[in-house]
C-alpha positions as CSV (number, residue, x, y, z in Angstrom):
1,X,-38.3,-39.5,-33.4
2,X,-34.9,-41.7,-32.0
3,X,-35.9,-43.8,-29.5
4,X,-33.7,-43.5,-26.3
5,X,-33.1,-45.8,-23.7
6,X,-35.9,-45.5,-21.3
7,X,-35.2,-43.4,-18.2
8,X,-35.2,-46.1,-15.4
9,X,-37.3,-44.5,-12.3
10,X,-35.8,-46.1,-9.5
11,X,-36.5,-43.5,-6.5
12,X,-39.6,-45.5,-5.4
13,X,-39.6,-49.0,-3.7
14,X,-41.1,-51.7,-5.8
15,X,-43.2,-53.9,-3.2
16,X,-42.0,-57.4,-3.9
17,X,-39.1,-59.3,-5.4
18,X,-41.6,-60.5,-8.4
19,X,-42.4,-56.9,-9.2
20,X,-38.5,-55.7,-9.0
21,X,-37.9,-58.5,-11.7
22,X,-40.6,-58.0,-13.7
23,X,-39.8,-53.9,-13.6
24,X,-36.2,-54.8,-14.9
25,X,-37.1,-56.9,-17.5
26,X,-39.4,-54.7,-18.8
27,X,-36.7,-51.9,-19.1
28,X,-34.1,-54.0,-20.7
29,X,-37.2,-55.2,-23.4
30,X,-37.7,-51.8,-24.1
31,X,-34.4,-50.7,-24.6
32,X,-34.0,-53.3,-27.2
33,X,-36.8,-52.0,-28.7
34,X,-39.3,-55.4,-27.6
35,X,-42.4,-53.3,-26.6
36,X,-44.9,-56.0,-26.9
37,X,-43.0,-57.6,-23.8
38,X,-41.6,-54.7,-22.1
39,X,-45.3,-54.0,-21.7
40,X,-46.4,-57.7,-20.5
41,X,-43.6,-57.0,-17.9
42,X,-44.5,-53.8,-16.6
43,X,-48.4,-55.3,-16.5
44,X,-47.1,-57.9,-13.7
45,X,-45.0,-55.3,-12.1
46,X,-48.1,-53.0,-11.9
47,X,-50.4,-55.7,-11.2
48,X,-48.4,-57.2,-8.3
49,X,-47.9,-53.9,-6.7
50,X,-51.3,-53.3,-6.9
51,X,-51.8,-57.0,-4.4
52,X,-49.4,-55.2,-2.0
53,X,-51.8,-51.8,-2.1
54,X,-48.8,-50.3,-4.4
55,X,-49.2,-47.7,-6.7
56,X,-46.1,-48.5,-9.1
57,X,-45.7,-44.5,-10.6
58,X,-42.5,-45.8,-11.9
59,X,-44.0,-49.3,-14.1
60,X,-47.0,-47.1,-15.3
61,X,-45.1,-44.3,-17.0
62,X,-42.7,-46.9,-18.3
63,X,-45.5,-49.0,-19.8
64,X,-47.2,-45.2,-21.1
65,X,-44.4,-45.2,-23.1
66,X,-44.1,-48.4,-24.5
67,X,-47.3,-48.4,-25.3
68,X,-46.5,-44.8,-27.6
69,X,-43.9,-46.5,-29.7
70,X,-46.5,-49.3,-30.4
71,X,-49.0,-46.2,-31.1
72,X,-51.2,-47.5,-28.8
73,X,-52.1,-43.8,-27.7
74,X,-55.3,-44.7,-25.8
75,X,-53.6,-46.7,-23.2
76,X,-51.0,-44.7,-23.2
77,X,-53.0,-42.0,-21.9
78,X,-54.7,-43.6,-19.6
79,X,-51.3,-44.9,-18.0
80,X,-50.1,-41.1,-17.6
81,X,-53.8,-40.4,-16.5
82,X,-53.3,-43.1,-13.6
83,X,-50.3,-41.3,-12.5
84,X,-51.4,-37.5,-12.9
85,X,-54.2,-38.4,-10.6
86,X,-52.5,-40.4,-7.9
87,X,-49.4,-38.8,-7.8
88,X,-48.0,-36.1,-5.7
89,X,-44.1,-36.2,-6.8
90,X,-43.4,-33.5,-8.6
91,X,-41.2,-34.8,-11.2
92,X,-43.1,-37.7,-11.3
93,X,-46.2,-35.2,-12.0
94,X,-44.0,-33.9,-14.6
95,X,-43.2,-36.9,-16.5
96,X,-46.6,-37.8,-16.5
97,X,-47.8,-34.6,-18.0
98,X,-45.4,-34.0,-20.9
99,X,-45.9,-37.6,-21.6
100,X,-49.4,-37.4,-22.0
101,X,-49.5,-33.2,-23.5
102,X,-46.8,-35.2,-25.9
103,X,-49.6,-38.4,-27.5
104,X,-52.4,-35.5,-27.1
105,X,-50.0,-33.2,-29.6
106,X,-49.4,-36.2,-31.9
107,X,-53.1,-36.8,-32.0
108,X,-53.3,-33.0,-33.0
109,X,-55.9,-32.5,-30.0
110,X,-53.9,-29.1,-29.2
111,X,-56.4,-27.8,-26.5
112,X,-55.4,-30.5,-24.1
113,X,-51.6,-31.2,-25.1
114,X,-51.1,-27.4,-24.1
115,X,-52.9,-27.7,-20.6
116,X,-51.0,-30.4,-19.7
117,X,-47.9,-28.3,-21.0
118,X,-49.1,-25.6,-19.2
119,X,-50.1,-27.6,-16.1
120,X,-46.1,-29.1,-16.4
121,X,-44.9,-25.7,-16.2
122,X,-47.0,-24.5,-13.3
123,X,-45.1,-27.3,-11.0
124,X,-42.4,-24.7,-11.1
125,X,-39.5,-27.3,-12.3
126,X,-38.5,-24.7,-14.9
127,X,-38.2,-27.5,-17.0
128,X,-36.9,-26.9,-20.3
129,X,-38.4,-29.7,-22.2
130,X,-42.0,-28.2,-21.1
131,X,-40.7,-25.0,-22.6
132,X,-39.4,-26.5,-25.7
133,X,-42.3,-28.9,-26.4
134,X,-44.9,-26.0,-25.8
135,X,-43.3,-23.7,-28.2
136,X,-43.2,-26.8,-30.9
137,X,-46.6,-27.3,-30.8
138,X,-47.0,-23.4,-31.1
139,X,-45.3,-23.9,-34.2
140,X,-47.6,-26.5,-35.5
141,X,-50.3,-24.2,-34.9
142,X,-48.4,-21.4,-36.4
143,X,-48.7,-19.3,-33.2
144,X,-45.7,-17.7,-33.8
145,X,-46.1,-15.0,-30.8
146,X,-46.2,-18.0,-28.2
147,X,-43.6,-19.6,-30.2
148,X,-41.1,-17.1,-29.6
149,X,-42.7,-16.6,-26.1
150,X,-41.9,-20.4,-24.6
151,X,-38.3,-20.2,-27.1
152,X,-37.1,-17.8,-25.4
153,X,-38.2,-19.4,-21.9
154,X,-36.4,-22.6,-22.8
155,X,-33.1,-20.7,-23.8
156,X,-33.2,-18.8,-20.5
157,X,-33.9,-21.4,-18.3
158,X,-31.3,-24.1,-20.3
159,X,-28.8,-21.6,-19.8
160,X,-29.6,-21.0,-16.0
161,X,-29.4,-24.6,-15.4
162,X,-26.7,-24.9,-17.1
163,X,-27.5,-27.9,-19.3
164,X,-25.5,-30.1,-21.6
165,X,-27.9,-31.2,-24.6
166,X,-26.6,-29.1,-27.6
167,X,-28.9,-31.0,-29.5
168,X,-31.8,-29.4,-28.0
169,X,-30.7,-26.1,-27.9
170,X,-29.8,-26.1,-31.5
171,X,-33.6,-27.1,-31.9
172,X,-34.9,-24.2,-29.1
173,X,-32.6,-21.6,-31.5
174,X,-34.7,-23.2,-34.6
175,X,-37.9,-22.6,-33.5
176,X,-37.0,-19.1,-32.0
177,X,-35.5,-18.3,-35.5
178,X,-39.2,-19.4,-37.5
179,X,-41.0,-17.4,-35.1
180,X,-38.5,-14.0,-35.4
181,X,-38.5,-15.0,-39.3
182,X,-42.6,-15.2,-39.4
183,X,-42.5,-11.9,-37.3
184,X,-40.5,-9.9,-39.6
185,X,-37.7,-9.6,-36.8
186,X,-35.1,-9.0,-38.5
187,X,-32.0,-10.8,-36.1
188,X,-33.5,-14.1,-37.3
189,X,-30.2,-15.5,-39.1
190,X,-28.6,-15.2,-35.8
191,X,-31.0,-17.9,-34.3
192,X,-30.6,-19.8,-37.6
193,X,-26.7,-20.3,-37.3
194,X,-27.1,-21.1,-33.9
195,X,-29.5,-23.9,-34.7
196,X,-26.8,-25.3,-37.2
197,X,-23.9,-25.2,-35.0
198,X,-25.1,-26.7,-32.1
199,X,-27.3,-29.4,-34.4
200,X,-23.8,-30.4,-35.3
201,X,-21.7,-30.2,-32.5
């Protein structure tokens, strides 16, 4: 999996000047791939907050998912965990829960990556990476029903939005092409050639 330049949560107030430091420094470690510190830093960002009686949603998902790249899935969990049951913010709630369904899938403990999935798509966000990742890890079971189910919910609801990420859509168009192709539906080649062209765009 590429590793992108971590999302930078910045709609929350960070409670003191040490913690807004710490927070940035942590972000620019990560970026540059430094985990080991990028965590440290979002530890004294989190722990500072917490002095003030702030919960730092933004430090804690960060950390989470510095702490995946290291494979450090435990505490990685735990950090999403800390936010799923604190948090009210939607989005936030969000991030937290396909970031956690996310380590439970790659720790093939399917029952509770699809709840959270589930859970992520109950916020009503119509968020297309809950979509996507749901019908992935549909695929890894070989559920090829659900897979074409939650393709086909991603496709919709990326073209409603109006999104720009061919990238992704050539990979919603792959997995809806393995399910029609498992399903003996025959317009599977369509799906297929989509996949390609937008993979390549």
């Amino acid at each position: 999996e590429r590793r992108q330049k971590m999302k930078a949560f910045n709609y929350k107030f960070n409670s003191s000047k040490k913690a807004n430091i710490a927070y940035d420094k942590g972000t620019n470690f990560f970026n540059i791939g430094d985990y080991d510190n990028a965590i440290a830093q979002f530890t004294i960002t989190i722990e500072d907050d917490k002095k003030q009686k702030y919960f730092s949603t933004d430090a804690y998902i960060n950390r989470a998912a510095a702490y995946i790249q290291i494979n450090d899935f435990t505490r990685a969990i735990n950090d999403y965990s800390e936010v799923i049951n604190f948090e009210k913010d939607a989005s936030f709630l969000k991030t937290a829960l396909i970031g956690r369904a996310g380590v439970y899938a790659s720790m093939e403990d399917f029952d509770k990556a699809i709840s959270d999935f589930k859970k992520a798509i109950d916020l009503k966000l119509n968020d297309v990476d809950a979509f996507y990742n749901l019908s992935s890890l549909y695929l890894q079971m070989g559920d090829y029903k659900s897979v074409l189910e939650y393709s086909l919910l991603a496709e919709n609801n990326y073209k409603k939005q109006d999104l720009n990420n061919l990238l992704l859509l050539g990979y919603i168009y792959f997995n809806k092409g393995v399910a029609k192709y498992f399903l003996n539906i025959s317009s599977y080649c369509d799906d297929f050639t989509q996949s390609i062209k937008f993979k390549i765009s």
